[in-house]
N, CA, C and O atoms as a MOPAC input file, in Angstrom:
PM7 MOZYME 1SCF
protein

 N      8.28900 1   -28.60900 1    36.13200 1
 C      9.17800 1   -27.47700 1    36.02100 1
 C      9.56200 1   -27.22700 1    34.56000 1
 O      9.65100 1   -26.12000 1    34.03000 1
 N      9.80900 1   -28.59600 1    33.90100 1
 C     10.03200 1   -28.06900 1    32.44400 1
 C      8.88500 1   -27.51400 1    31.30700 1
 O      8.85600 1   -26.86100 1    30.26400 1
 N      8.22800 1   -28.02200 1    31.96800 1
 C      6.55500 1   -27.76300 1    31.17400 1
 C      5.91400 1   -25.99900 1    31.54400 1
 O      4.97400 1   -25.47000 1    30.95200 1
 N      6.50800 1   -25.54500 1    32.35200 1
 C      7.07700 1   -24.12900 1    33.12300 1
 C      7.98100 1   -23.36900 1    32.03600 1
 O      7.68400 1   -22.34400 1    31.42200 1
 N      9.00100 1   -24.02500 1    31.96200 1
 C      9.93100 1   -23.42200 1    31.14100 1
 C      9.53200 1   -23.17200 1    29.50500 1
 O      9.67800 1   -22.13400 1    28.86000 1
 N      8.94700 1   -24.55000 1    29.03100 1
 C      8.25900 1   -24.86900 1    27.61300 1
 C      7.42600 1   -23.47100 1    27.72500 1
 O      7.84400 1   -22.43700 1    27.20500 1
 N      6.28900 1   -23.54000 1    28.40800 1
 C      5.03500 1   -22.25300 1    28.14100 1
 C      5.85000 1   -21.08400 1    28.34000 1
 O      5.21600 1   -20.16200 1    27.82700 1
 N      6.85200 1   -20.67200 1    28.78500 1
 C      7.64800 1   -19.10100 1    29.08000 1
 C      8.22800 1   -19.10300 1    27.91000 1
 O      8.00700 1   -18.19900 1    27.10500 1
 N      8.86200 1   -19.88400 1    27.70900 1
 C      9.59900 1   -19.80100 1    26.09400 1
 C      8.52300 1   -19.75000 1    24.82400 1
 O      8.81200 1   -18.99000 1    23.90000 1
 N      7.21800 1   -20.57300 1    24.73000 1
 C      6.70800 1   -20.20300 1    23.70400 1
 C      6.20600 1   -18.47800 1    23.61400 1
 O      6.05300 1   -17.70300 1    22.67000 1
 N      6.03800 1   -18.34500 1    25.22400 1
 C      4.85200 1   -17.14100 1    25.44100 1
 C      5.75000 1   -15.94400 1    24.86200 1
 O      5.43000 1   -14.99800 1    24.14300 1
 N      6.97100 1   -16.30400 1    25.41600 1
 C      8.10200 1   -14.98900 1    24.64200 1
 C      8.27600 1   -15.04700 1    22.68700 1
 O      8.34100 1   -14.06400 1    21.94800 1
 N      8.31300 1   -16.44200 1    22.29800 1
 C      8.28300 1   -16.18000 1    21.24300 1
 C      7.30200 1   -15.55200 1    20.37400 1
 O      7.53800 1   -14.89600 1    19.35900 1
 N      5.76800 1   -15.92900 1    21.07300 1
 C      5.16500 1   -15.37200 1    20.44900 1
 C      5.02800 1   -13.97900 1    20.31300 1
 O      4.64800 1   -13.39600 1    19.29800 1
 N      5.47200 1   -13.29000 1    21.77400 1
 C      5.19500 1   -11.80300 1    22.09400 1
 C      6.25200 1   -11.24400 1    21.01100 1
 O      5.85800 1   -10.19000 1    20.51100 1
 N      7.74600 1   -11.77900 1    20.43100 1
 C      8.08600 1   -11.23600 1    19.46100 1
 C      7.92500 1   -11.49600 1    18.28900 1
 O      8.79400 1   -11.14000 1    17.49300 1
 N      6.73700 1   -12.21100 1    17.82200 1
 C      6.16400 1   -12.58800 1    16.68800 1
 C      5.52600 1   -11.49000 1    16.00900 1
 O      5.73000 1   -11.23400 1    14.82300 1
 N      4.71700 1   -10.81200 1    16.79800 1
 C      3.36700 1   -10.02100 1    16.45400 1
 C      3.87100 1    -8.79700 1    17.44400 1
 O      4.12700 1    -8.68900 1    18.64300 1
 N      3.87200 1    -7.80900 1    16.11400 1
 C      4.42600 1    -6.39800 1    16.51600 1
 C      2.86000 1    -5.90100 1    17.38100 1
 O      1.72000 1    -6.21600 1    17.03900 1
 N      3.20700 1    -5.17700 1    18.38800 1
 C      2.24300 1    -4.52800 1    19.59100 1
 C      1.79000 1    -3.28800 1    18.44700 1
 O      2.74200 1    -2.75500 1    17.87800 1
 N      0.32800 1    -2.77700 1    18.06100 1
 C      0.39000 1    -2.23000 1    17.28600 1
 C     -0.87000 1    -1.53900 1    18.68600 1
 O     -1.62900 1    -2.27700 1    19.31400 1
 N     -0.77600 1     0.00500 1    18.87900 1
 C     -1.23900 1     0.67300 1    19.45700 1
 C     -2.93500 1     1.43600 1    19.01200 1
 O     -3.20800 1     2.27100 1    18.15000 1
 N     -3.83600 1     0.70900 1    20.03300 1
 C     -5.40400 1     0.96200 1    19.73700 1
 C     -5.36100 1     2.07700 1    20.48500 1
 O     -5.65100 1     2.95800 1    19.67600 1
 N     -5.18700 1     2.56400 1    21.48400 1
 C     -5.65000 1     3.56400 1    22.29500 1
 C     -4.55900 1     4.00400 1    23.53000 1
 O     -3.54000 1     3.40000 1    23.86500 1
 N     -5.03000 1     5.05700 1    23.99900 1
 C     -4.38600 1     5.54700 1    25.08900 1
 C     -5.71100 1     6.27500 1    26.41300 1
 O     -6.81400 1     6.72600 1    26.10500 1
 N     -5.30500 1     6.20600 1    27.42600 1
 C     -6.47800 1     6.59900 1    28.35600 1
 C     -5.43100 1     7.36200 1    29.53800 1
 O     -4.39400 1     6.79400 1    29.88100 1
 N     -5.73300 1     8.37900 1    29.97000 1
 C     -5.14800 1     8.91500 1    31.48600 1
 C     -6.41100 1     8.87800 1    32.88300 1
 O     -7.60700 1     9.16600 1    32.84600 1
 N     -5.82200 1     8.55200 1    33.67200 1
 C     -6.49000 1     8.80200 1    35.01700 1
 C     -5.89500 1     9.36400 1    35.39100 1
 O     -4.67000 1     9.26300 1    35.34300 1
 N     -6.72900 1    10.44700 1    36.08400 1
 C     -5.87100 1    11.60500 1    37.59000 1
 C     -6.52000 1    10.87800 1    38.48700 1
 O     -7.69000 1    10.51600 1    38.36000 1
 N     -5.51700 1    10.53800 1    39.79300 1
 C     -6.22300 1    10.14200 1    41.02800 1
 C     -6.29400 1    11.19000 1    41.88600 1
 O     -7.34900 1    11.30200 1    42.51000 1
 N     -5.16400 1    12.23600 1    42.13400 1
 C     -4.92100 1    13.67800 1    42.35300 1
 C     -4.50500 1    14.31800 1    41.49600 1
 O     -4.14000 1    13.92400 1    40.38800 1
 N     -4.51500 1    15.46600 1    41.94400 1
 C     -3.71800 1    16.55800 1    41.25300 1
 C     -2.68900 1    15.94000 1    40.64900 1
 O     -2.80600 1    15.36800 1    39.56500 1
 N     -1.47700 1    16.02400 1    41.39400 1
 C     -0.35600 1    15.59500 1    41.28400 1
 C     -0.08300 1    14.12300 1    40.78800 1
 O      0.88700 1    13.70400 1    40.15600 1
 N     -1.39900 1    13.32800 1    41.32600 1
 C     -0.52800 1    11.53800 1    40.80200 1
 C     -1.75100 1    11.30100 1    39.43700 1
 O     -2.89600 1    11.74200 1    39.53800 1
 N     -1.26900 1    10.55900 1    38.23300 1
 C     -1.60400 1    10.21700 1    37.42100 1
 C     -1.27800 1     9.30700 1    36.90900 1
 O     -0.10100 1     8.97900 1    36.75900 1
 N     -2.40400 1     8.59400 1    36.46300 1
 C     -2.21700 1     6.63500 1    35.72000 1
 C     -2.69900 1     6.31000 1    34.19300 1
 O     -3.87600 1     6.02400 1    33.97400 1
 N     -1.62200 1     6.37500 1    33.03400 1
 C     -1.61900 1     6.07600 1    32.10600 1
 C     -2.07800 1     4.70100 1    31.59400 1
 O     -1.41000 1     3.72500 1    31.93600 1
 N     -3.20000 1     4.52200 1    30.77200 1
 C     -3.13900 1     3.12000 1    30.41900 1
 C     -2.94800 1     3.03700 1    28.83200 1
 O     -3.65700 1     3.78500 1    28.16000 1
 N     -2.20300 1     2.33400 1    28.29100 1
 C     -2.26900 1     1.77800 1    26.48700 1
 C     -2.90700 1     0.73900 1    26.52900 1
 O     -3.05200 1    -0.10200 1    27.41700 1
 N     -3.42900 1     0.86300 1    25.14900 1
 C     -4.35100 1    -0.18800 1    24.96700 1
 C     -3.84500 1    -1.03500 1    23.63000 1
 O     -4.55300 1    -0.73700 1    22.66800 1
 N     -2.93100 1    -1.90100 1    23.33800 1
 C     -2.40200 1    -2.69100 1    22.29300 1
 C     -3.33000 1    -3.98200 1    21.71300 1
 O     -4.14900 1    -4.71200 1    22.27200 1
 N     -2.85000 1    -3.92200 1    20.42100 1
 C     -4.31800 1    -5.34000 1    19.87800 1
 C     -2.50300 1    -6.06500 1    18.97300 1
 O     -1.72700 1    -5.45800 1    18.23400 1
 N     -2.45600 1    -7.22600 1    19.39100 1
 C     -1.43700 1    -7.87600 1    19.15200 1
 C     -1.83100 1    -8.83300 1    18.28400 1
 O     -1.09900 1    -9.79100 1    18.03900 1
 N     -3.20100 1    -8.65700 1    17.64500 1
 C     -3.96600 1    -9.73000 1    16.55700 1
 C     -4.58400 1    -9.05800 1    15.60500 1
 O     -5.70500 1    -8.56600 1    15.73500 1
 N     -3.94100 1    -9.00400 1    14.66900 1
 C     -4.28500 1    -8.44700 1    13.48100 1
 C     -5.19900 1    -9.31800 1    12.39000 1
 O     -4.75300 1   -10.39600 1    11.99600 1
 N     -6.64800 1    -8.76900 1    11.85000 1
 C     -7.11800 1    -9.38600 1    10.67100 1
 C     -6.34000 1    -9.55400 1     9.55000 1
 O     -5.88200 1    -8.55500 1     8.99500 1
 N     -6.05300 1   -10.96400 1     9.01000 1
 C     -5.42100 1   -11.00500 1     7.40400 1
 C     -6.36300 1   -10.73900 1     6.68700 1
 O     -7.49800 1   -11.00300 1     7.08400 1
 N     -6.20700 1   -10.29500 1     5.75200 1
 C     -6.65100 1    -9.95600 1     4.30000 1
 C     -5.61200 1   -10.74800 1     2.95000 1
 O     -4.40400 1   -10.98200 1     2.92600 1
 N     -6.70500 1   -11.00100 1     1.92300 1
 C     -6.52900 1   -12.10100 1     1.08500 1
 C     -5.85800 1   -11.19500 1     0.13400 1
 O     -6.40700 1   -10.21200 1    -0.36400 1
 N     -4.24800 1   -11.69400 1    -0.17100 1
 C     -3.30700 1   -11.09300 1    -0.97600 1
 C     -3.76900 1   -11.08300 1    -2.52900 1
 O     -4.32900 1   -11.94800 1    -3.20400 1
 N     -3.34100 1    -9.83200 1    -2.82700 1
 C     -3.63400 1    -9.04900 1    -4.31400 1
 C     -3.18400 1   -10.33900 1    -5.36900 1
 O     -2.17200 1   -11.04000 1    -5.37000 1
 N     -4.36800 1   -10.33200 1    -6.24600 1
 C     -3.96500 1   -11.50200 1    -7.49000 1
 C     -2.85100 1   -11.11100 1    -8.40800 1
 O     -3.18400 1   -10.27700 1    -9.25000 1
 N     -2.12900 1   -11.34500 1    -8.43100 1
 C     -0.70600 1   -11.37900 1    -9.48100 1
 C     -0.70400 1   -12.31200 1   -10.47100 1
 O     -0.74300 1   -13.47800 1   -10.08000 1
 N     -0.67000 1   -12.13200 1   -11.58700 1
 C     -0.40000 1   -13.06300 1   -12.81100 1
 C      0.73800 1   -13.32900 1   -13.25800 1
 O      1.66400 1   -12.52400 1   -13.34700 1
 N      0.76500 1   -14.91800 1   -13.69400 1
 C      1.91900 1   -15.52900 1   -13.87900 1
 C      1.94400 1   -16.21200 1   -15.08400 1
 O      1.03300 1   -16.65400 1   -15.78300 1
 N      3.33600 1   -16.22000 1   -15.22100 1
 C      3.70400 1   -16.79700 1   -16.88400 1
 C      3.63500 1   -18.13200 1   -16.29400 1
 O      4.33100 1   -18.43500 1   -15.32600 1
 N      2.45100 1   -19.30200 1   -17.09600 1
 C      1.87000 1   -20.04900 1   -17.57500 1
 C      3.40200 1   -21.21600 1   -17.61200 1
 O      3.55700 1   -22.09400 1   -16.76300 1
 N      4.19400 1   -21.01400 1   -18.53500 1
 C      5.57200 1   -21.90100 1   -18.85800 1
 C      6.58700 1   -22.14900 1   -17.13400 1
 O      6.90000 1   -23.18600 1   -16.54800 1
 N      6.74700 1   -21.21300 1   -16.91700 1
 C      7.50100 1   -21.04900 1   -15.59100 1
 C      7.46300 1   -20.31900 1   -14.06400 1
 O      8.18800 1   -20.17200 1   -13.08000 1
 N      6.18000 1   -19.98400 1   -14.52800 1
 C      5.67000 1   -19.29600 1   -13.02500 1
 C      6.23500 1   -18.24100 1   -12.58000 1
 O      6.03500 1   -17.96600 1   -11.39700 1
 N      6.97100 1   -17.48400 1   -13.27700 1
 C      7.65200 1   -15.97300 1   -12.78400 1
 C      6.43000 1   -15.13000 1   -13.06800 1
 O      5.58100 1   -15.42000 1   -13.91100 1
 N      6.41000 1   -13.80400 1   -12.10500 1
 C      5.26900 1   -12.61800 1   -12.26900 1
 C      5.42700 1   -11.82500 1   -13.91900 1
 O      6.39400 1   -11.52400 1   -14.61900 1
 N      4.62900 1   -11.75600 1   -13.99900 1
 C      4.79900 1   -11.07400 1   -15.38300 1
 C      4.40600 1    -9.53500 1   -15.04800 1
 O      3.45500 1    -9.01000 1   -14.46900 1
 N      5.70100 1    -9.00800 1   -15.74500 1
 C      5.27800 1    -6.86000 1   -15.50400 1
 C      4.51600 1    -6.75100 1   -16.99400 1
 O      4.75300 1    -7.18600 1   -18.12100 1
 N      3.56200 1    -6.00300 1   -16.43400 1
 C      3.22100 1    -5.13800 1   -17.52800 1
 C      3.56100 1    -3.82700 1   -18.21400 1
 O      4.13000 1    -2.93600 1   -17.58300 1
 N      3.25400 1    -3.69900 1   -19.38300 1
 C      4.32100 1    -2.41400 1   -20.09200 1
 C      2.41200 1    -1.67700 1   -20.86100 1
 O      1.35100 1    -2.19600 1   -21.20800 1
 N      2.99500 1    -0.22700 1   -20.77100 1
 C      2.13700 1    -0.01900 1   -21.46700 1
 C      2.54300 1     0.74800 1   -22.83200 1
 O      3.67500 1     1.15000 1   -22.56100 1
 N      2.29800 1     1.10800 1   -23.94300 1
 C      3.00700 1     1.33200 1   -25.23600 1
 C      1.49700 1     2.43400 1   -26.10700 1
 O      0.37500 1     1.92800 1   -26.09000 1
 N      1.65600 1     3.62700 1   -26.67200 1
 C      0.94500 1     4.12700 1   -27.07500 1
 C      1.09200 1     4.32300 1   -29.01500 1
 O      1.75500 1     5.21100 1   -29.55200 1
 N      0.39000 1     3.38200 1   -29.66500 1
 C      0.78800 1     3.43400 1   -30.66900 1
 C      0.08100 1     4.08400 1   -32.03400 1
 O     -0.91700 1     3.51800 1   -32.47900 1
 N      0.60600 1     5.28700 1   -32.70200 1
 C     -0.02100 1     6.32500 1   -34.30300 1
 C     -1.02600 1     5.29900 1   -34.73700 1
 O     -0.79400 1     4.15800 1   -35.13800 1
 N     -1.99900 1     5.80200 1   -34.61200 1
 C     -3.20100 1     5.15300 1   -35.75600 1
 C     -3.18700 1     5.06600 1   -37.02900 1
 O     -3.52200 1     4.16500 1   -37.79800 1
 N     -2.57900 1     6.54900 1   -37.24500 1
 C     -2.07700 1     6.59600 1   -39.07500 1
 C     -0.53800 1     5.71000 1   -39.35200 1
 O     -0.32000 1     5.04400 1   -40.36500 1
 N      0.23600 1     5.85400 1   -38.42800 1
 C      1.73900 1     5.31700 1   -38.60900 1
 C      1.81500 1     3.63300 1   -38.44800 1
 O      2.09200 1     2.71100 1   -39.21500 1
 N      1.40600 1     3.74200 1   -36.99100 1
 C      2.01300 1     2.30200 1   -36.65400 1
 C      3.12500 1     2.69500 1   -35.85100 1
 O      3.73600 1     1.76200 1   -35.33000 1
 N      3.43100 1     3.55900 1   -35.68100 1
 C      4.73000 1     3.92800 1   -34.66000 1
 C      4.58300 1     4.09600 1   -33.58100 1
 O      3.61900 1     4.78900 1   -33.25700 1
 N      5.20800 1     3.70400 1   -32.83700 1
 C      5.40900 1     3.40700 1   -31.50500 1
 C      5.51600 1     5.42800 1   -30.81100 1
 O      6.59000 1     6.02200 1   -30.90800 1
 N      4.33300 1     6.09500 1   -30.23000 1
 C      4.46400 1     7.14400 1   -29.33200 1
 C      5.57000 1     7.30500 1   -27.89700 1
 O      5.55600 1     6.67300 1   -26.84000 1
 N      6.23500 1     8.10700 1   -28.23700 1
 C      6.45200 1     8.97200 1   -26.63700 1
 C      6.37100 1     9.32300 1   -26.25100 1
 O      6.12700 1    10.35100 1   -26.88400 1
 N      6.28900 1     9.69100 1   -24.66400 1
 C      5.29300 1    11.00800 1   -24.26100 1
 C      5.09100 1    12.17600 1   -24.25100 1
 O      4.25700 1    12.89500 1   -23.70000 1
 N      6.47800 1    12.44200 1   -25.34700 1
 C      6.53400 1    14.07600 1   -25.71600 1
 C      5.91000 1    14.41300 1   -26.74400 1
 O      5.55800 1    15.57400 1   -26.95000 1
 N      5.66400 1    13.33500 1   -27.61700 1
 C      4.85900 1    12.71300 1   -28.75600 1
 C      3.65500 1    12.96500 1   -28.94600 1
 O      3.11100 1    13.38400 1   -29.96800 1
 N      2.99800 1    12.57900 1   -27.44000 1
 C      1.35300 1    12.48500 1   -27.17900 1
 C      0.85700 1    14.16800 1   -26.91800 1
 O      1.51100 1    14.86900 1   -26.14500 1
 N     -0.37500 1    14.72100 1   -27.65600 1
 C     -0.39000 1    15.60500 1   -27.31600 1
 C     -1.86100 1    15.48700 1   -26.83800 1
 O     -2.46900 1    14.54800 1   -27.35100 1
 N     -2.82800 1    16.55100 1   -25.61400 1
 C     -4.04900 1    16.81500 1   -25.70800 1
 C     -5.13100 1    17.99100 1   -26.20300 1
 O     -5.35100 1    18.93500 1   -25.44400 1
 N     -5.82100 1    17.90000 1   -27.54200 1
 C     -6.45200 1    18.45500 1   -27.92800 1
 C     -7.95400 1    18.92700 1   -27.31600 1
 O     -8.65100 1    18.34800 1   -26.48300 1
 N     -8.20600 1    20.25400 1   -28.07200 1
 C     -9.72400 1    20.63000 1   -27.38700 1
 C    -10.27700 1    21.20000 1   -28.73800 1
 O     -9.56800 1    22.01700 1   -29.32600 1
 N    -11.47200 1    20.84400 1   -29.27800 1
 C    -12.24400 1    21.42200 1   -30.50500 1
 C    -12.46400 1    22.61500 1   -30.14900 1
 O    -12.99500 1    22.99900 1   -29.10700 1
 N    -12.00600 1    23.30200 1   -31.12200 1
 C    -12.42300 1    25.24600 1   -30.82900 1
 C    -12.41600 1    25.57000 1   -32.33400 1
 O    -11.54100 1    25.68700 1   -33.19200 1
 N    -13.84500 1    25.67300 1   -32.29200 1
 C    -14.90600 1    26.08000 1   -33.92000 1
 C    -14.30800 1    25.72200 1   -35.10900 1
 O    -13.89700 1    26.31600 1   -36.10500 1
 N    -14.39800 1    24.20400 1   -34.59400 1
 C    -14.33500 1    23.42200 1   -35.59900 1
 C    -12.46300 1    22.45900 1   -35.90800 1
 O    -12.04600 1    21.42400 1   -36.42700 1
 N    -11.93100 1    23.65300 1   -35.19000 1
 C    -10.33700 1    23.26000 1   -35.36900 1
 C     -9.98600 1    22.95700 1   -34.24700 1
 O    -10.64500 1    23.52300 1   -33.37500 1
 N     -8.94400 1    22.06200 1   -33.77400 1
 C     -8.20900 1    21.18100 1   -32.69000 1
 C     -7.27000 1    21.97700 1   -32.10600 1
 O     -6.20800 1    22.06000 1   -32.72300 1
 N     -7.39600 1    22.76200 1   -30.79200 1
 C     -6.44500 1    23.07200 1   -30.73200 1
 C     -5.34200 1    22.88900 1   -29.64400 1
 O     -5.79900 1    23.12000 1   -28.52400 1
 N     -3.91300 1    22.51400 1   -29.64300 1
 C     -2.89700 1    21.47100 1   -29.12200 1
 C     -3.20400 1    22.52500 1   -27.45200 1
 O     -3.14300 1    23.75100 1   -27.35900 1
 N     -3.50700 1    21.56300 1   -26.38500 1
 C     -3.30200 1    21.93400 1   -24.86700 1
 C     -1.69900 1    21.09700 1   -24.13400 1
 O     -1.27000 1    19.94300 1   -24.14200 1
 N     -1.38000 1    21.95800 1   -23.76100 1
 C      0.11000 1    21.41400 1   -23.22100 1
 C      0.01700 1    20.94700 1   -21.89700 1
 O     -0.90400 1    21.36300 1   -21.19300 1
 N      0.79600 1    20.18300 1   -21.47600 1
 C      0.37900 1    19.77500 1   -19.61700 1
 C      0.33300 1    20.59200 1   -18.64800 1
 O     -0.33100 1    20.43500 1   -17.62300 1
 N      1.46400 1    22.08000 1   -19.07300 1
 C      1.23900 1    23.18200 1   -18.01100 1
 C      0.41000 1    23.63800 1   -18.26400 1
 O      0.01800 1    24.47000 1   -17.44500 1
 N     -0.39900 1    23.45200 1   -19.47300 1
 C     -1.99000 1    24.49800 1   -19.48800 1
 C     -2.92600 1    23.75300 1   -18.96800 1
 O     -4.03900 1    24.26200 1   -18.83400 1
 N     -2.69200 1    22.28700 1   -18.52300 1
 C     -3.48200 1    21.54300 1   -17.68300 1
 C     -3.88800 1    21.77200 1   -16.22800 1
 O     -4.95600 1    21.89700 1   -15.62700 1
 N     -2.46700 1    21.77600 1   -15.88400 1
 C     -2.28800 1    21.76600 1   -14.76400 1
 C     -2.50500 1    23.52800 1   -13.81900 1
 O     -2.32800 1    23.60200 1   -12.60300 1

């Protein structure tokens, strides 16, 4: 009887372990009037091997990355109001703005 109780209790824990994630749906008409719905749930999902993240070497925290756009002639650090995109037109550069991009 307790070995009864043991398998009902795991079987519930597991059923709220693993979210019911919905494969399909099917209808039967037996008549007109009466009809039998079936769902079709897959409660076992494939893992997939988590995205590589890099870590600081000294203490193991994730390291963010920054990205920084820096004057070739200056050395100064760009902003993005800063950055402009050019197009050669006969011979001279001329400045394209993001709404003329877009």
């Amino acid at each position: 009887m307790a070995q009864n109780r043991i398998t009902e209790l795991m079987k519930r824990i597991r059923q709220k372990e693993f979210r019911k994630r919905t494969q399909g749906k099917c209808l039967f008409s037996l008549t007109p009037k009466a009809q039998i719905a079936l769902g079709f749930y897959t409660t076992i999902m494939p893992t997939k091997k988590p995205t590589a993240q890099k870590v600081n070497a000294a203490n193991n925290k994730p390291l963010r990355s920054t990205q920084r756009f820096i004057c070739e002639e200056t050395g100064a650090v760009l902003y993005k109001n800063q950055i402009g995109t050019f197009y050669p037109v006969g011979g001279e550069k001329v400045r394209i703005t993001p709404e003329d991009v877009k």
